[in-house]
LOROVO-409105 format. One record per residue (C-alpha): residue in three letters; x, y, z. Coordinates in steps of 0.1 Angstrom, whole numbers, padded with zeros to 4 digits, always signed. Example, Ala and Ser with C-alpha at 12.3 -4.5 7.8 and 13.67 -1.06 7.14 Angstrom:
<pts>
ala+0123-0045+0078ser+0137-0011+0071
</pts>
This chain:
<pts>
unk+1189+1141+1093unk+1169+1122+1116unk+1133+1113+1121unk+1110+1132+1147unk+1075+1124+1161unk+1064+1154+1141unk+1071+1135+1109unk+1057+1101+1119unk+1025+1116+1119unk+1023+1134+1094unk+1044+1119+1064unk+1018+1098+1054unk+0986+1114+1052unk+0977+1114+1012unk+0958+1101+0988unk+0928+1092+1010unk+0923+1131+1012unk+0928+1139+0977unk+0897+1165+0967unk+0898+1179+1005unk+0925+1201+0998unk+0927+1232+1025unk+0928+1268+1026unk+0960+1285+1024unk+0993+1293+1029unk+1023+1279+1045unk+1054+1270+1041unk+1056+1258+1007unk+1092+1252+0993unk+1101+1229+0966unk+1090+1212+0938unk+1099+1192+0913unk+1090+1180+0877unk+1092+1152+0856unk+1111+1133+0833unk+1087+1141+0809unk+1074+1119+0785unk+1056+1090+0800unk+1029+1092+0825unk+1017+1129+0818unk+0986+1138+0821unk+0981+1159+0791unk+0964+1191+0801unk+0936+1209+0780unk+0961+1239+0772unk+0938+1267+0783unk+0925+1298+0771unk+0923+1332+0782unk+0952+1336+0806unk+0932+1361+0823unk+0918+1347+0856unk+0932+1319+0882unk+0908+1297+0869unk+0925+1296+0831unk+0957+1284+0851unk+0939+1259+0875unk+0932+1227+0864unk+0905+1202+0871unk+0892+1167+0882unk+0892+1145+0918unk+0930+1153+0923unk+0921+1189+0925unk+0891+1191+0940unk+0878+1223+0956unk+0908+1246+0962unk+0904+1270+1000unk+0924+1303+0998unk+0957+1307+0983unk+0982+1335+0985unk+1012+1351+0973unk+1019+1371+0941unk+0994+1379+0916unk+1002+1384+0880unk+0987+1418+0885unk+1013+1425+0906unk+1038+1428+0884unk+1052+1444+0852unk+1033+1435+0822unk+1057+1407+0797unk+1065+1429+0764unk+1086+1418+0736unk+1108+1382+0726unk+1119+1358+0748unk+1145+1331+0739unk+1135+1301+0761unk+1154+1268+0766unk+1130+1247+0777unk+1145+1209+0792unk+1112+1190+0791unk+1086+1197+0806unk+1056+1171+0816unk+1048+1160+0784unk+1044+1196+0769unk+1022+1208+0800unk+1050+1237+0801unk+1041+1247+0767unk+1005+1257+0776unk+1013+1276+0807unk+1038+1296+0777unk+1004+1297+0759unk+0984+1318+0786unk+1008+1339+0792unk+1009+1344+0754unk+0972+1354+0755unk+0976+1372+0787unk+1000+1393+0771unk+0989+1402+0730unk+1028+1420+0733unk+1050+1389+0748unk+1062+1368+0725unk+1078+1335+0736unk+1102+1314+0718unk+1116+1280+0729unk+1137+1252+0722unk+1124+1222+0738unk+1155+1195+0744unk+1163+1173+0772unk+1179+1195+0800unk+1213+1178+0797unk+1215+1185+0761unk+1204+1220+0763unk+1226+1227+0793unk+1255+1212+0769unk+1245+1231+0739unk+1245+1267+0762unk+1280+1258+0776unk+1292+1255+0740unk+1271+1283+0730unk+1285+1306+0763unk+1322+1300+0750unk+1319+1310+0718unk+1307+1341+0728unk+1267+1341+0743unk+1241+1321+0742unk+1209+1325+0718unk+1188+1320+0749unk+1174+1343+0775unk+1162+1322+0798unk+1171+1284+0809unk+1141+1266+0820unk+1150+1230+0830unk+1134+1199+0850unk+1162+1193+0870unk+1185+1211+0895unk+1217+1191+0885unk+1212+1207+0847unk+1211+1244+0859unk+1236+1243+0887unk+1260+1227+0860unk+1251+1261+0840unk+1254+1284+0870unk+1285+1268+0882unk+1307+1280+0845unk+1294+1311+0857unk+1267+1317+0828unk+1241+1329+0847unk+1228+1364+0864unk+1216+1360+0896unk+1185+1369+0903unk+1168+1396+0921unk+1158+1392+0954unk+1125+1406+0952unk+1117+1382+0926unk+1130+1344+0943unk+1125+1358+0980unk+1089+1334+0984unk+1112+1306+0975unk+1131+1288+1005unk+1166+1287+1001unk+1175+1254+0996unk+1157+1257+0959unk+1176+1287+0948unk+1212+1287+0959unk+1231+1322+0957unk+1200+1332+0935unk+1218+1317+0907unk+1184+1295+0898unk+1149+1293+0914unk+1129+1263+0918unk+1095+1267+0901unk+1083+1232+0908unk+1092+1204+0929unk+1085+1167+0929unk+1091+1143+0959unk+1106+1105+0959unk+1077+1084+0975unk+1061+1050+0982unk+1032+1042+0960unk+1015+1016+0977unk+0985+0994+0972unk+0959+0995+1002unk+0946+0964+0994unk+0978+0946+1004unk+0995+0968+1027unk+0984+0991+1056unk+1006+1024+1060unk+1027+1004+1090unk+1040+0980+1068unk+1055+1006+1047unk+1095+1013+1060unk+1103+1047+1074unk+1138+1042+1062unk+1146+1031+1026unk+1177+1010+1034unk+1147+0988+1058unk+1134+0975+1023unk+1147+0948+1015unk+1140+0934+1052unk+1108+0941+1050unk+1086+0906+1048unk+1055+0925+1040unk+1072+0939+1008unk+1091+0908+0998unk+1086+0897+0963unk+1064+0927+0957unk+1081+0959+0951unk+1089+0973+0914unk+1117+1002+0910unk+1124+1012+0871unk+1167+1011+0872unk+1168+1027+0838unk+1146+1066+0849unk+1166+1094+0859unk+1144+1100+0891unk+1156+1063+0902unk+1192+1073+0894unk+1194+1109+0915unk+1176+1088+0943unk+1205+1065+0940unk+1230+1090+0937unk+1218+1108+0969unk+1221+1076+0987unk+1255+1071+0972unk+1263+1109+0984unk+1248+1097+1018unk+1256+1066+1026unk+1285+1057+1001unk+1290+1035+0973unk+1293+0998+0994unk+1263+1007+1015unk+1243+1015+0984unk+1258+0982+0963unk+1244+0959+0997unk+1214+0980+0993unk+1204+0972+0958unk+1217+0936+0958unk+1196+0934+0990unk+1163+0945+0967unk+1175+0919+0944unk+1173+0892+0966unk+1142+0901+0978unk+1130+0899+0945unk+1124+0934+0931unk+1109+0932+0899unk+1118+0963+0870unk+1102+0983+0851unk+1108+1011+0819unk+1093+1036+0842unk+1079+1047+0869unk+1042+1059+0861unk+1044+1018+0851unk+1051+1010+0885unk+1024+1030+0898unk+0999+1014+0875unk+1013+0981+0889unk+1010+0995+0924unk+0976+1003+0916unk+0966+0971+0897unk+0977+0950+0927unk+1007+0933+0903unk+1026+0949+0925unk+1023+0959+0970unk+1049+0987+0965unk+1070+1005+0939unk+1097+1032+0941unk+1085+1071+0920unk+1080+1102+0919unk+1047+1114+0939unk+1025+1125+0910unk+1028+1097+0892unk+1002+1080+0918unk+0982+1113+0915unk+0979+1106+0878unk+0971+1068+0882unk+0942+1085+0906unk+0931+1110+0882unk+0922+1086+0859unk+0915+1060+0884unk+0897+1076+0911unk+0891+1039+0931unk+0921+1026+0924unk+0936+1012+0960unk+0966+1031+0955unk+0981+1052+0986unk+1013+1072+0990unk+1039+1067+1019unk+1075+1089+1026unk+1103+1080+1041unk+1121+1104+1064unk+1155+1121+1060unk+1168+1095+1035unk+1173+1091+0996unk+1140+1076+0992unk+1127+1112+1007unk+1148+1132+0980unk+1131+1161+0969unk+1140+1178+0937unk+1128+1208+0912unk+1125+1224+0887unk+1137+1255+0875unk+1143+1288+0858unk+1176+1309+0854unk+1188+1342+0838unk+1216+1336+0813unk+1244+1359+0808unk+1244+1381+0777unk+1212+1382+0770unk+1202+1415+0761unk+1165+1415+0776unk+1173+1405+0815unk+1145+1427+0825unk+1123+1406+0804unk+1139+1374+0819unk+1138+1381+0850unk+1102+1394+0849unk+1090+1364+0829unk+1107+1343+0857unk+1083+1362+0883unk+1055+1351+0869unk+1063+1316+0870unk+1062+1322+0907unk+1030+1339+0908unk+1002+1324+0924unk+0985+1318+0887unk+1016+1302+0877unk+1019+1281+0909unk+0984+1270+0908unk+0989+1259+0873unk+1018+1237+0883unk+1001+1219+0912unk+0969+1215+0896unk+0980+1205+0861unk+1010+1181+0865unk+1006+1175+0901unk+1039+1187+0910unk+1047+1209+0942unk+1044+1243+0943unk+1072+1265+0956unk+1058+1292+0975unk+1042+1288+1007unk+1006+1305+0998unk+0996+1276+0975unk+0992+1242+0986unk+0994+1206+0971unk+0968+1189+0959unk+0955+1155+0964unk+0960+1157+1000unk+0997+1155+1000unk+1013+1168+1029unk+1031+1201+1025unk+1069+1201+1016unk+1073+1216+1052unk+1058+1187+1064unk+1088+1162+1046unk+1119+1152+1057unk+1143+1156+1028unk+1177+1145+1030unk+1201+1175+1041unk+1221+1173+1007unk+1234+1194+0977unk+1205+1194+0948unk+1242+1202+0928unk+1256+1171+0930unk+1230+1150+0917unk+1243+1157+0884unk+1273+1134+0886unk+1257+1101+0872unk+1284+1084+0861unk+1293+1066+0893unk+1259+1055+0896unk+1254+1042+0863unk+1284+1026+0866unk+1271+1008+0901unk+1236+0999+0886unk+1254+0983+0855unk+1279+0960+0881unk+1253+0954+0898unk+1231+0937+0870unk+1199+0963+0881unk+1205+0977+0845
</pts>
């Protein structure tokens, strides 16, 4: 995928604007969600679950939020009855509140989960699917490599298309899964040390880069680092992405456990640049308002990956009107606006935009690859170990 002028002048446009979020609707796609675990912002869990407002979240990130569109949990169906729900993650428990207001929306709906690491769940439902069905409804993971493994044994129903229609294609392949969320690879950068031109367009211009030399963190042992390696092993193959890390070696990368530690190192001026996932600079500015801390994208590369999360219908369950409805309503606008304004992530359908001035998904230049086959790991494992960044 190439760059155009379109891109150049938007991919960068971000932080500075954060609290001047727009009115409404475009063309909203993806999303993505987090690892989980470090860097989460906590959330105040809600109440009610009766009004936008319940869902939306607060604070200089969020700001003052123009018109949105799209579905409305009036819309639809009212949730009735038990729900088996296995739930991979979810930002630090953030996806346990937004269970919660629909909980309280709905006196009748009764949601149970499991909450595991995707992988492990997406392990556990194979073994589970063999033996004869699986004791969930509904697979709710943070990653698209967990439920395309899933869909590809054929353990899913596909979904209807009046329920994933709002969601581009890309983020919900033969209907087999939707995206609900979507987080982007970016650039946190600190404005103190670097002005937006100094920051690469292309990811494999890194380790060239004087400006960034001796002053970019990456965090070798996160799984966001590893699918953004892996695309760039599906895109530019495995010697091109060997010379590219032993290139950010020798320009004296430094590591780190995580990446909402590299944004806090971004932002405390330790470091001019890191490698991470968008919202964890959001998150840094949430609680740091003044922090120098910006956000630049690369453009049709690995270091422009976008990926989601997401929800599927499993096969056997004996409530897929209920999973399939439930599903709906995590792509209402309540549920949307819960998403972007509570863990910062992307929301996946066009009427409801980003916060903290990020520029729209439509407004990115992803790399043109399979979500699918980010789930094959072991080659770049295996190329991070050899090449001493783990």
């Amino acid at each position: 995928m190439t760059d155009d002028s379109h891109t150049s002048r938007t991919r960068r446009r971000f932080l500075a604007a954060a609290g001047a979020v727009g009115a409404t609707g475009l063309a909203g796609c993806s999303g993505i969600l987090g690892d989980g675990g470090d860097g989460s912002d906590g959330g105040d869990g809600g109440s009610g679950g009766n009004t936008l407002e319940d869902f939306r979240g607060s604070g200089a990130n969020v700001g003052s939020r123009g018109e949105i569109s799209g579905t409305r949990i009036d819309d639809l169906p009212d949730l009735s009855g038990q729900l088996n729900i296995y739930l991979g993650g979810g930002e630090g428990g953030l996806y346990t509140d937004l269970l919660s207001l629909l909980s309280q929306r709905y006196p009748d709906f009764e949601p149970n989960f499991r909450l595991e690491p995707s992988s492990q769940l997406a392990s556990k439902i194979a073994e589970e699917q063999s033996g004869g069905g699986s004791f969930a409804d509904v697979f709710w993971a943070v990653d698209a490599g967990s439920l395309a493994n899933v869909a590809a044994q054929g353990y899913t129903r596909a979904l209807p298309d009046d329920v994933v229609s709002a969601v581009p294609e890309a983020f919900r392949p033969d209907n087999a899964w939707v995206g609900v969320a979507g987080r982007a690879r970016a650039v946190p950068y600190n404005t103190n040390q670097l002005s937006e031109s100094d920051i690469p367009d292309k990811v494999r211009d890194f380790p060239d880069a004087s400006a960034l030399r001796n002053s970019v963190g990456w965090a070798p042992t996160y799984s966001s680092f590893q699918a953004f390696v892996t695309a760039m092993r599906l895109i530019r193959g495995d010697q091109a992405t060997r010379q590219w890390i032993n290139g950010m070696q020798e320009a004296g990368v430094s590591g780190y456990n995580n990446e909402f530690l590299v944004s806090n190192a971004v932002a405390d001026g330790e470091l001019a640049a890191g490698f991470a996932n968008h919202y964890y600079a959001l998150r840094v500015k949430a609680a740091r308002p003044n922090a120098p801390l910006d956000l630049a994208f690369t453009s049709g590369d690995a270091g422009a990956l976008i990926n989601v999360s997401g929800a599927e219908v499993l096969e056997g369950t004996g409530k897929p009107e209920l999973a399939e409805n439930f599903i709906a309503h995590l792509l209402t606008v309540e549920a949307q606006e819960f998403f972007a304004t509570r863990t910062f992530a992307y929301p996946m359908i066009e009427g409801v935009p980003p916060v903290g001035g990020l520029p729209r998904i439509s407004e990115l230049n992803p790399p043109d690859i399979d979500l699918t086959e980010l789930g094959d790991l072991e080659g770049t494992i295996d190329l991070l170990r050899d090449t001493g960044a783990l």
